[in-house]
MARDRENSE-348029 format. One record per residue (C-alpha): x, y, z; residue in one letter; residue number from 1. Coordinates in Angstrom, 2 decimals, m for minus. Each point is the difference from the previous one (the first is absolute). Example, Ala and Ser with C-alpha at 12.3 -4.5 7.8 and 13.67 -1.06 7.14 Angstrom:
@c1 = 12.30	c2 = m4.50	c3 = 7.80	residuo = a	num = 1 .
@c1 = 1.37	c2 = 3.44	c3 = m0.66	residuo = s	num = 2 .
***
This chain:
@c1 = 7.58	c2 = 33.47	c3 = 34.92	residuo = x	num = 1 .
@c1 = m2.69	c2 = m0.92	c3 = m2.43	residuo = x	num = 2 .
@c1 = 0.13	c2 = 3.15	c3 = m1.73	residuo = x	num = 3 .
@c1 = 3.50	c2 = m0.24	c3 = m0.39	residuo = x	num = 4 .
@c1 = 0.02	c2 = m3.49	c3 = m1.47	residuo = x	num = 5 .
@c1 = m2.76	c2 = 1.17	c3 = m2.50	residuo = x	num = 6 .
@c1 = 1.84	c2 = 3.43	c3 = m1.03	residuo = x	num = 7 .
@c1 = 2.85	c2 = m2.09	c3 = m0.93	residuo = x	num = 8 .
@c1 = 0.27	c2 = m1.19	c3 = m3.71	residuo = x	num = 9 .
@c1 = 2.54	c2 = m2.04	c3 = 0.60	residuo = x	num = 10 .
@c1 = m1.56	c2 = m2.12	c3 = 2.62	residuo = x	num = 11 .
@c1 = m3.37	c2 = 0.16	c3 = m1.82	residuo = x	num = 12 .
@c1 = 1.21	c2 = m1.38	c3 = m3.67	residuo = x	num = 13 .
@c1 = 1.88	c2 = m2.85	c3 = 2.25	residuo = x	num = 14 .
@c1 = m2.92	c2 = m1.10	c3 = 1.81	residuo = x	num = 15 .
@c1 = m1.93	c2 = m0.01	c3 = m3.34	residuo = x	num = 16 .
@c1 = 2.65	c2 = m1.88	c3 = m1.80	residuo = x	num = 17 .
@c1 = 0.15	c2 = m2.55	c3 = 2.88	residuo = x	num = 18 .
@c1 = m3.87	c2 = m0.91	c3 = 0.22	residuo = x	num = 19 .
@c1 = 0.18	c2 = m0.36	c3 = m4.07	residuo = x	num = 20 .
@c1 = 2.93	c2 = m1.86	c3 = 0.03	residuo = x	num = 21 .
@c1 = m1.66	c2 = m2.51	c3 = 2.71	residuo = x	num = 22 .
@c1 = m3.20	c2 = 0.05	c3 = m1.57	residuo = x	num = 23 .
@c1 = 1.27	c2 = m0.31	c3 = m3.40	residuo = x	num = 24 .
@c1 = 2.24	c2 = m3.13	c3 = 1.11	residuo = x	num = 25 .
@c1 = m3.27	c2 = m1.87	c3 = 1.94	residuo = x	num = 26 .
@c1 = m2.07	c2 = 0.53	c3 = m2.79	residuo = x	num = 27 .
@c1 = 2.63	c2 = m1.73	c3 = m2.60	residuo = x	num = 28 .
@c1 = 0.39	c2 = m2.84	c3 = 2.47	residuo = x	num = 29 .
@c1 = m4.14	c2 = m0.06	c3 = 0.46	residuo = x	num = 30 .
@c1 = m0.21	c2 = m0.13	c3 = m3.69	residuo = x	num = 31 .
@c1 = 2.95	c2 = m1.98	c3 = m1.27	residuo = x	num = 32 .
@c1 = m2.01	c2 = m3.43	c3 = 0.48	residuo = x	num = 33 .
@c1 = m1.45	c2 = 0.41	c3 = m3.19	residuo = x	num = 34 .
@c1 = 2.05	c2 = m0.66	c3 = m3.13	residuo = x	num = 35 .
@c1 = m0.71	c2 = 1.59	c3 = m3.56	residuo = x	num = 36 .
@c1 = 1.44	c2 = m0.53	c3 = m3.48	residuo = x	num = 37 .
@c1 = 1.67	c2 = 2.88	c3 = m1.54	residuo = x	num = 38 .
@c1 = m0.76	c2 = m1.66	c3 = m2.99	residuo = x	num = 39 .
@c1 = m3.91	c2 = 0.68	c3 = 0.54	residuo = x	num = 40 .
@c1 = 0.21	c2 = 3.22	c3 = 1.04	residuo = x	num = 41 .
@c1 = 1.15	c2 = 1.49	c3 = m3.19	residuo = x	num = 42 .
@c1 = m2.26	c2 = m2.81	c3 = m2.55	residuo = x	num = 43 .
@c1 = 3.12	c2 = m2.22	c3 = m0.93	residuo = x	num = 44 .
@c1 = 0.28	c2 = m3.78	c3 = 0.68	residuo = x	num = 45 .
@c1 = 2.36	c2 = m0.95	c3 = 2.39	residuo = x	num = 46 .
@c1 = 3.63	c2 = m0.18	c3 = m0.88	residuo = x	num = 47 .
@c1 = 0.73	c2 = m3.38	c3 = 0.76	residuo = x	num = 48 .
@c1 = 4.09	c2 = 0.58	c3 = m0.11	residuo = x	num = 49 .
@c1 = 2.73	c2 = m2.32	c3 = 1.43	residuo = x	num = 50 .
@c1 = 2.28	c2 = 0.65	c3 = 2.70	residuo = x	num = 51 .
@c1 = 2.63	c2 = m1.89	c3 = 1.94	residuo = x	num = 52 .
@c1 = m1.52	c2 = m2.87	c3 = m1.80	residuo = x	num = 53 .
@c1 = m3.49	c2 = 0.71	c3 = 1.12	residuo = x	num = 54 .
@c1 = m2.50	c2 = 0.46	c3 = m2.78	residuo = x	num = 55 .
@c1 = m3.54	c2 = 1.13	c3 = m0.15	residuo = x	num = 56 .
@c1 = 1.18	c2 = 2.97	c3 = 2.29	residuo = x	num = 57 .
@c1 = m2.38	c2 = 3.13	c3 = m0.26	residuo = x	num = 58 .
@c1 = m0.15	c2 = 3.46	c3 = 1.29	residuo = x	num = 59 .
@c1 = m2.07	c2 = m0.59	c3 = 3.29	residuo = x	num = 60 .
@c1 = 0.18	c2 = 2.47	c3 = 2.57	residuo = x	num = 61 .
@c1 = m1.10	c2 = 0.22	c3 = 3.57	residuo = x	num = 62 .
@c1 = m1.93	c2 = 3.25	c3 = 0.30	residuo = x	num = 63 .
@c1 = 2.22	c2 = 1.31	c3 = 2.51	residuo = x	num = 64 .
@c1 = 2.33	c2 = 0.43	c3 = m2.51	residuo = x	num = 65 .
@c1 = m2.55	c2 = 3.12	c3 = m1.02	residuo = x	num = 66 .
@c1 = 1.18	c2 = 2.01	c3 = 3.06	residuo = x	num = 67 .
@c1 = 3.49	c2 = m1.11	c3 = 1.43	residuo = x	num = 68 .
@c1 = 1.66	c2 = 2.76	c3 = m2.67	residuo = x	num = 69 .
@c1 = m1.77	c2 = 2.54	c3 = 1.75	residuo = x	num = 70 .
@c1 = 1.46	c2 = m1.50	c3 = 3.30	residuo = x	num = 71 .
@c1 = 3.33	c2 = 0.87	c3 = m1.48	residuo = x	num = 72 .
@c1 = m0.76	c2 = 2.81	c3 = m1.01	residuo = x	num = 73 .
@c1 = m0.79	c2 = 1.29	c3 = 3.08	residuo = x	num = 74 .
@c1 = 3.51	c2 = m1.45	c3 = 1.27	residuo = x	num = 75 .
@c1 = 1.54	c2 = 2.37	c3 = m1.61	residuo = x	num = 76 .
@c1 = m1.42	c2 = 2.78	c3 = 0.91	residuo = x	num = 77 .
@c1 = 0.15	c2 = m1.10	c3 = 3.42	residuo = x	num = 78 .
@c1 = 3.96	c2 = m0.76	c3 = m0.66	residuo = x	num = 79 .
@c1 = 0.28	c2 = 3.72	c3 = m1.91	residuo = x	num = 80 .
@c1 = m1.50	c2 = 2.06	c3 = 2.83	residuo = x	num = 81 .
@c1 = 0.48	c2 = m1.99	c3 = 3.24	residuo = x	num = 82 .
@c1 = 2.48	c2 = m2.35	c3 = m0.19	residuo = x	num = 83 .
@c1 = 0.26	c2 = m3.93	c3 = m0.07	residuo = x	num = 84 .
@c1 = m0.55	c2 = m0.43	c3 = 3.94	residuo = x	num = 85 .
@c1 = m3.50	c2 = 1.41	c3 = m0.45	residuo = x	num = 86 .
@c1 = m0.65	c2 = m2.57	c3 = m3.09	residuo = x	num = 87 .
@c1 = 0.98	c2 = m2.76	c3 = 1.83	residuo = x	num = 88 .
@c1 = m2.46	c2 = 1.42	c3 = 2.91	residuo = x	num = 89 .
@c1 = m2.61	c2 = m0.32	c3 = m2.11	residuo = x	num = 90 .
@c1 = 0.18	c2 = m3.08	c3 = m1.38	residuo = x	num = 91 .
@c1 = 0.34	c2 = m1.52	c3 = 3.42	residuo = x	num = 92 .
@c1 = m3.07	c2 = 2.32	c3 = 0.96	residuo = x	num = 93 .
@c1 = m1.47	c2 = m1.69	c3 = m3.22	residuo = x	num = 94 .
@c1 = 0.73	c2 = m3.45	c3 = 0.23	residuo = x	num = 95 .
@c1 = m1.29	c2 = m0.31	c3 = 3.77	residuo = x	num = 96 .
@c1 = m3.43	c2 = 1.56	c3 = m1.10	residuo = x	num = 97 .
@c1 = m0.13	c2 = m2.26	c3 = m2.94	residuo = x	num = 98 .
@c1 = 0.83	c2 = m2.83	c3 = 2.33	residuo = x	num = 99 .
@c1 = m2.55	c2 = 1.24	c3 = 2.03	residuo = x	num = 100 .
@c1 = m2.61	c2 = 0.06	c3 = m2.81	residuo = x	num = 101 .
@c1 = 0.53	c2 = m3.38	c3 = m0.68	residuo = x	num = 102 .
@c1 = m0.25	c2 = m1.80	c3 = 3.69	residuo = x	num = 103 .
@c1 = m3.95	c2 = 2.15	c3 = m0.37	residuo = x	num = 104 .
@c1 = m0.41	c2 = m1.89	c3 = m3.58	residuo = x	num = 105 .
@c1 = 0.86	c2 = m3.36	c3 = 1.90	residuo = x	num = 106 .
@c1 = m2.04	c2 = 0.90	c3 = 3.21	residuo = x	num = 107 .
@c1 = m3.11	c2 = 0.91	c3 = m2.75	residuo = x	num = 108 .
@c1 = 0.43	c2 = m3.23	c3 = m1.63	residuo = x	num = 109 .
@c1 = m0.21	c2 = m2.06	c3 = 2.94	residuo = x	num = 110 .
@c1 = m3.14	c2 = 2.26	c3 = 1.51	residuo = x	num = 111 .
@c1 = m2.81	c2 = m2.67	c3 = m0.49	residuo = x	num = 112 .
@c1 = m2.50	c2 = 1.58	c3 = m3.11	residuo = x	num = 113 .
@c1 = m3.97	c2 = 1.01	c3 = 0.69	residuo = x	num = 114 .
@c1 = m1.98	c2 = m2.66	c3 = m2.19	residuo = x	num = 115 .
@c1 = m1.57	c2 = 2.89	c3 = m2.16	residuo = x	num = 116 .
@c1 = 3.14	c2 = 1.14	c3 = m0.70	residuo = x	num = 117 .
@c1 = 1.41	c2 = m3.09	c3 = m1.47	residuo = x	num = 118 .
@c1 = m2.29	c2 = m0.21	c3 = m3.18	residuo = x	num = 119 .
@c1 = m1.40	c2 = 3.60	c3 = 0.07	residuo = x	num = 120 .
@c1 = 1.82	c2 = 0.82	c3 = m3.32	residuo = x	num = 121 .
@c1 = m0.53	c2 = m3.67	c3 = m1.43	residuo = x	num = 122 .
@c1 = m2.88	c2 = 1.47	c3 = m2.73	residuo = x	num = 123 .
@c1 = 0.79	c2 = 3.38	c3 = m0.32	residuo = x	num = 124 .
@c1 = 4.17	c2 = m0.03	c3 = m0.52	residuo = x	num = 125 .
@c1 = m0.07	c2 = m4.20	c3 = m0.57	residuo = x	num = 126 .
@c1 = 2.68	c2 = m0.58	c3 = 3.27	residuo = x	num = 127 .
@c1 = m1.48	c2 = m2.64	c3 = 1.71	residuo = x	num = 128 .
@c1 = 1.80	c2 = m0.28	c3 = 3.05	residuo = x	num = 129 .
@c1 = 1.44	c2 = 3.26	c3 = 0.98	residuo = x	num = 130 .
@c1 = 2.01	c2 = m0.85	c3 = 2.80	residuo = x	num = 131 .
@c1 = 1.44	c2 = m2.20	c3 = m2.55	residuo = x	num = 132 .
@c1 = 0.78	c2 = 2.84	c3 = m2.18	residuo = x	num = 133 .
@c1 = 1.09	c2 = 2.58	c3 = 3.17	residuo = x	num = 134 .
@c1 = 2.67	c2 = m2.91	c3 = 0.89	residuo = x	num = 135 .
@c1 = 1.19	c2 = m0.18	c3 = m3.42	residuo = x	num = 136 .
@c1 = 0.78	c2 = 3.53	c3 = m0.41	residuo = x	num = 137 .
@c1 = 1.43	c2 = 0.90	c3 = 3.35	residuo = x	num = 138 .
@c1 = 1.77	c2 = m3.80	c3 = 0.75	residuo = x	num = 139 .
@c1 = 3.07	c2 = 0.87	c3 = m1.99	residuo = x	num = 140 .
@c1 = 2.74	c2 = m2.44	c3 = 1.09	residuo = x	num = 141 .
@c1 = 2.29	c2 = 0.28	c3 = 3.09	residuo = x	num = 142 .
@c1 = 3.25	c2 = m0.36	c3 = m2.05	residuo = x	num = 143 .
@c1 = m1.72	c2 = 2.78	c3 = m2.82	residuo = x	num = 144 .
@c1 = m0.59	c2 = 2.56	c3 = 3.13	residuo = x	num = 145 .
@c1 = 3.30	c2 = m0.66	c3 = 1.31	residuo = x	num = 146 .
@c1 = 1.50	c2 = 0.27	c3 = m3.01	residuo = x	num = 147 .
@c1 = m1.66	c2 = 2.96	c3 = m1.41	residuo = x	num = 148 .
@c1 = 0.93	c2 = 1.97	c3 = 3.11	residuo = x	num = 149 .
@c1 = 3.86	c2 = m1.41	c3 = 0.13	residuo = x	num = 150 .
@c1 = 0.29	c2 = 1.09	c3 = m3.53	residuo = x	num = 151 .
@c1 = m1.65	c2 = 3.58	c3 = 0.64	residuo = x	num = 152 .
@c1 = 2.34	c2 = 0.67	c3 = 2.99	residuo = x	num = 153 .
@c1 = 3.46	c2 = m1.63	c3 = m1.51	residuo = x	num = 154 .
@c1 = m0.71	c2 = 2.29	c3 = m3.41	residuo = x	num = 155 .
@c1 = m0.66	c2 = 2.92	c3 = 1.67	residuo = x	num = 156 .
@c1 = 3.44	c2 = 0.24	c3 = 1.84	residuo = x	num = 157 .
@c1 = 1.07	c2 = m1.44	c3 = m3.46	residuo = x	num = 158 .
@c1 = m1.56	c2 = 3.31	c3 = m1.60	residuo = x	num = 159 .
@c1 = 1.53	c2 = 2.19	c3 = 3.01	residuo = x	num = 160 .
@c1 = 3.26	c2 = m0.94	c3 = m1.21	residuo = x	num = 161 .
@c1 = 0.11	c2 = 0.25	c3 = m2.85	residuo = x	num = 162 .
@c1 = m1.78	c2 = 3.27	c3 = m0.30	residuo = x	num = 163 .
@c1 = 2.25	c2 = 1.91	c3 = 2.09	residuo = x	num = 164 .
@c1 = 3.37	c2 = m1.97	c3 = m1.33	residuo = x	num = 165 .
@c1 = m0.86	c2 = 1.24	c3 = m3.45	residuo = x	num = 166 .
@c1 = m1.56	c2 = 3.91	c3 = 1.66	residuo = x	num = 167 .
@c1 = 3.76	c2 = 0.10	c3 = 1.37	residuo = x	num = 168 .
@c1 = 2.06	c2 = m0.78	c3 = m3.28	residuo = x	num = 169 .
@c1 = m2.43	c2 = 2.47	c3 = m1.68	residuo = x	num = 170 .
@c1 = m1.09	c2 = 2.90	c3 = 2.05	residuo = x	num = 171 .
@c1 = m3.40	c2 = 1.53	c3 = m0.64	residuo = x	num = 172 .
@c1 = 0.39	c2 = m1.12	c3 = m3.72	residuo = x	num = 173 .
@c1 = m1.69	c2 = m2.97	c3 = m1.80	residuo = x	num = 174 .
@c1 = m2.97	c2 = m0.63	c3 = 2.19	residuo = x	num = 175 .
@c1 = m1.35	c2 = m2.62	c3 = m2.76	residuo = x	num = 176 .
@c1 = 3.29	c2 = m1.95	c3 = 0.42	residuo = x	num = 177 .
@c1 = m0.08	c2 = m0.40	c3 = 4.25	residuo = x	num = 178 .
@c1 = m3.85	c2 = m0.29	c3 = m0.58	residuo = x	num = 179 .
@c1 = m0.37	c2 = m2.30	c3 = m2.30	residuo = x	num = 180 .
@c1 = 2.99	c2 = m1.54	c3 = 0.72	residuo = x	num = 181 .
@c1 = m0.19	c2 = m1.00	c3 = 3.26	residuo = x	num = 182 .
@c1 = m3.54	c2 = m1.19	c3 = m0.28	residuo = x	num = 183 .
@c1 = 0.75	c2 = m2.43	c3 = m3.28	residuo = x	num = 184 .
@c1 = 2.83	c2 = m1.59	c3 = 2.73	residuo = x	num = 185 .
@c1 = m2.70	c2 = m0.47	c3 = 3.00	residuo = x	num = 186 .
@c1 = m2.74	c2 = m1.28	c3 = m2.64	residuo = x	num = 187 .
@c1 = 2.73	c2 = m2.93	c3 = m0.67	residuo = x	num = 188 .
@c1 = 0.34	c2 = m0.85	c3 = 3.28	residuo = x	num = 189 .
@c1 = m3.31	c2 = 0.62	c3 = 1.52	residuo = x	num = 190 .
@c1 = m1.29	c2 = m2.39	c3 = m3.64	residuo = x	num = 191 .
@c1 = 2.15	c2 = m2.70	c3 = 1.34	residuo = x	num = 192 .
@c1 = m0.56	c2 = 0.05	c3 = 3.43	residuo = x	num = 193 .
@c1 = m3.36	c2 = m0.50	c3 = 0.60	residuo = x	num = 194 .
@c1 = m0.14	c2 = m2.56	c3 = m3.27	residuo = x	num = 195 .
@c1 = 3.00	c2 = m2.55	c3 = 1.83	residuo = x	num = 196 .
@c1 = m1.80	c2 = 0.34	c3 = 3.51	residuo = x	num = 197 .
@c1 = m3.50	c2 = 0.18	c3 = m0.83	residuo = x	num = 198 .
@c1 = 0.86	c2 = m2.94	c3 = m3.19	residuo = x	num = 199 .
@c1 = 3.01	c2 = m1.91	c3 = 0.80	residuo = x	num = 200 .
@c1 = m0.91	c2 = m3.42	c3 = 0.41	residuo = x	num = 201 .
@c1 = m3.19	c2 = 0.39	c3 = m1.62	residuo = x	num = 202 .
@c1 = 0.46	c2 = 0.89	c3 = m3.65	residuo = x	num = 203 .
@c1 = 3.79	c2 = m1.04	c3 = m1.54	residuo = x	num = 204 .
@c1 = 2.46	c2 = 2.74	c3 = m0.08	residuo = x	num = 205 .
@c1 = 0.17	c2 = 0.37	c3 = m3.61	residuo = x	num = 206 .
@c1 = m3.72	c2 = 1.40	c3 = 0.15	residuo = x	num = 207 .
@c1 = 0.80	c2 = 2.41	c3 = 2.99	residuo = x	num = 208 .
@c1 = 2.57	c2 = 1.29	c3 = m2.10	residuo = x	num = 209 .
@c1 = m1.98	c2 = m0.22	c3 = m3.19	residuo = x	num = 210 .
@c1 = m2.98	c2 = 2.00	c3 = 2.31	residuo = x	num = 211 .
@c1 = 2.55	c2 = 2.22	c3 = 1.78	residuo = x	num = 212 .
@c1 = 1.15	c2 = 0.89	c3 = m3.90	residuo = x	num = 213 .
@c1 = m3.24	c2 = 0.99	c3 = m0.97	residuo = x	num = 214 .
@c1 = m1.19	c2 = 2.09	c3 = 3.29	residuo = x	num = 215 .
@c1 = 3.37	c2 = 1.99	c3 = 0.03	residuo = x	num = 216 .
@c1 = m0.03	c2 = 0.54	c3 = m3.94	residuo = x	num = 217 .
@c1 = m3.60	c2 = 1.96	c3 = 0.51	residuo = x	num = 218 .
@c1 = 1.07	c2 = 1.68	c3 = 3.34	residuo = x	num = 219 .
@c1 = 3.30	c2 = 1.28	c3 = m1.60	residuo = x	num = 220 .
@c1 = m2.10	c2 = 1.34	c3 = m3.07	residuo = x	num = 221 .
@c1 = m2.43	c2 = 1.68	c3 = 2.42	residuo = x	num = 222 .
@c1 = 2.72	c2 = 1.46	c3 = 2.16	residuo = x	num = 223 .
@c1 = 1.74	c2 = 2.02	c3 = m3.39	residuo = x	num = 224 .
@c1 = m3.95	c2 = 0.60	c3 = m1.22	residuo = x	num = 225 .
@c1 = m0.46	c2 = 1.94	c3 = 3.71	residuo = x	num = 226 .
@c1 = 3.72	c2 = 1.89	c3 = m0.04	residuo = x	num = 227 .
@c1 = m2.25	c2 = 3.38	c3 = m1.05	residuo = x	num = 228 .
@c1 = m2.25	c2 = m0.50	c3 = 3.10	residuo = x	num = 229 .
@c1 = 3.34	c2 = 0.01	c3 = 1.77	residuo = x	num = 230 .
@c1 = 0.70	c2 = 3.83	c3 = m1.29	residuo = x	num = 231 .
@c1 = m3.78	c2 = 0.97	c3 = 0.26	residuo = x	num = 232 .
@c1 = m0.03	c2 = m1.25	c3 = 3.95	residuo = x	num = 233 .
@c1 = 3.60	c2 = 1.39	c3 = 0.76	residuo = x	num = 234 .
@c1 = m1.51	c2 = 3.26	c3 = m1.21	residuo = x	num = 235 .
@c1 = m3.40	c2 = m0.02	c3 = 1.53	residuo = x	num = 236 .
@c1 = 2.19	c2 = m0.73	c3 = 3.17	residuo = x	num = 237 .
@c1 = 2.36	c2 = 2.93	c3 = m1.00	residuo = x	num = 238 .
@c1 = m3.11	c2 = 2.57	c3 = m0.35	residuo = x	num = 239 .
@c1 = m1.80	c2 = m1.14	c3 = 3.19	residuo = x	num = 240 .
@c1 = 2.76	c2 = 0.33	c3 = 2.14	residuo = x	num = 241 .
@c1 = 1.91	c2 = 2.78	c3 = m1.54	residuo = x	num = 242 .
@c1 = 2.95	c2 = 0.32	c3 = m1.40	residuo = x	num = 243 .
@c1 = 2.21	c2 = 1.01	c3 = 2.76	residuo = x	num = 244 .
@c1 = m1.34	c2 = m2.98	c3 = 2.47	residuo = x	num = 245 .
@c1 = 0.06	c2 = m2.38	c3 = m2.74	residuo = x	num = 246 .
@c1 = 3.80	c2 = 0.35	c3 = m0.92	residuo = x	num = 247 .
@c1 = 0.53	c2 = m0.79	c3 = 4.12	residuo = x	num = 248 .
@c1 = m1.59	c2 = m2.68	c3 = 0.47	residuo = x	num = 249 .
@c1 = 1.72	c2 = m1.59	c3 = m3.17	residuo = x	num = 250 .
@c1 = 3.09	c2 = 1.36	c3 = 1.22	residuo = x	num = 251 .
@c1 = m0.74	c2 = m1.10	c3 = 3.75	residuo = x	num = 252 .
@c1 = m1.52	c2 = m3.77	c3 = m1.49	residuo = x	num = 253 .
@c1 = 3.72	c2 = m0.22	c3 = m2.48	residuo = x	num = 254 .
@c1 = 1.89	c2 = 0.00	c3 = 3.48	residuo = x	num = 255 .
@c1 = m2.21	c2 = m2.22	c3 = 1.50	residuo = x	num = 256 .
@c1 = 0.49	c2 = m2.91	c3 = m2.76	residuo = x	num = 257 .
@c1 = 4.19	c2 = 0.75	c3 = 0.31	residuo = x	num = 258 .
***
């Protein structure tokens, strides 16, 4: 049975692409505590723009924004070859080990800290209170988790749909359009989602909008930036699992999004 499982491309290149996709979604969540200007990274001063009536806005980005394109990316290549049933499996597959990951953050947190540990990197790395500094990276918000994860799960359908609406007015054609396409919709709506639950209340609206602006502007121009990766995968994919099996499964994953 083993042998089997392991002689079959197919089945190999999904179970790849699923522990990426899962590992590449917990590691933007792990790492989107930390904000960074945009600004900064490329040696300008911020921008310091108005929007919605709120000035003094700059291009600050959570660093998860660094790898959620490459989560939609894999989307749809998971949508092209197996279909949106399988997508949506492994989002749900991804979201409950994220969730998962998180109740082990909180359980770590609360774990009381060895002494040593506490101040053993006051002199060397200046922390000097490193449970301090462990709760401050890992304690993200209950309405930012809950919002981060509503947003992932609520854009991926989003990107399901709209992927296979626009694969079905256009055939095999135009993979930049359904590509790019449906991942600039489910950036909008994933941007907003987990801004309004995570901020609402907190900030005014007119600066979640202003943010939501901002963060959708840079994941729209990353989305067209990564189109060509789009071709490159789709024919790494192709090659790997030959031509013959390749045009099946598209054809078998077209009737499954019908």
């Amino acid at each position: 049975m083993i042998q089997n499982i392991l002689k079959d491309r197919p089945t190999k290149l999904f179970v790849i692409i699923t522990a990426f996709f899962v590992a590449n979604a917990l590691i933007a969540e792990t790492i989107g505590t930390k904000i960074f200007s945009l600004e900064k990274l490329f040696g300008t001063n911020p921008s310091n723009f108005t929007i919605f009536g709120q000035s003094g806005i700059a291009i600050s980005l959570t660093c998860g924004v660094l790898l959620w394109p490459l989560e939609f990316i894999i989307t749809d290549i998971v949508n092209e070859y197996y279909g949106p049933k399988v997508v949506r499996r492994i989002s749900l597959v991804a979201i409950g080990l994220i969730s998962y990951a998180f109740i082990m953050f909180f359980v770590a947190m609360k774990v009381p800290p060895a002494d040593f540990w506490i101040t053993s990197h006051a002199e060397t790395d200046n922390v000097p209170n490193m449970q301090d500094a462990f709760n401050g990276i890992f304690g993200q918000g209950m309405r930012i988790i809950i919002g981060s994860l509503v947003a992932f799960f609520v854009s991926q359908l989003v990107d399901v749909t709209v992927f296979h609406k626009i694969k079905k007015a256009t055939g095999d054609k135009k993979v930049w359009l359904r590509a790019t396409g449906s991942t600039l919709v489910s950036q909008l709506v994933d941007s907003y989602i987990v801004l309004f639950i995570a901020f609402l209340g907190i900030f005014p609206w007119q600066q979640i909008l202003a943010i939501g602006v901002v963060n959708y502007f840079y994941k729209s121009f990353v989305a067209i930036v990564l189109t060509p990766v789009i071709y490159f995968a789709e024919h790494r994919t192709e090659k790997y699992l030959g031509k013959s099996t390749a045009t099946k499964k598209i054809l078998a994953a077209m009737r499954r999004g019908e």
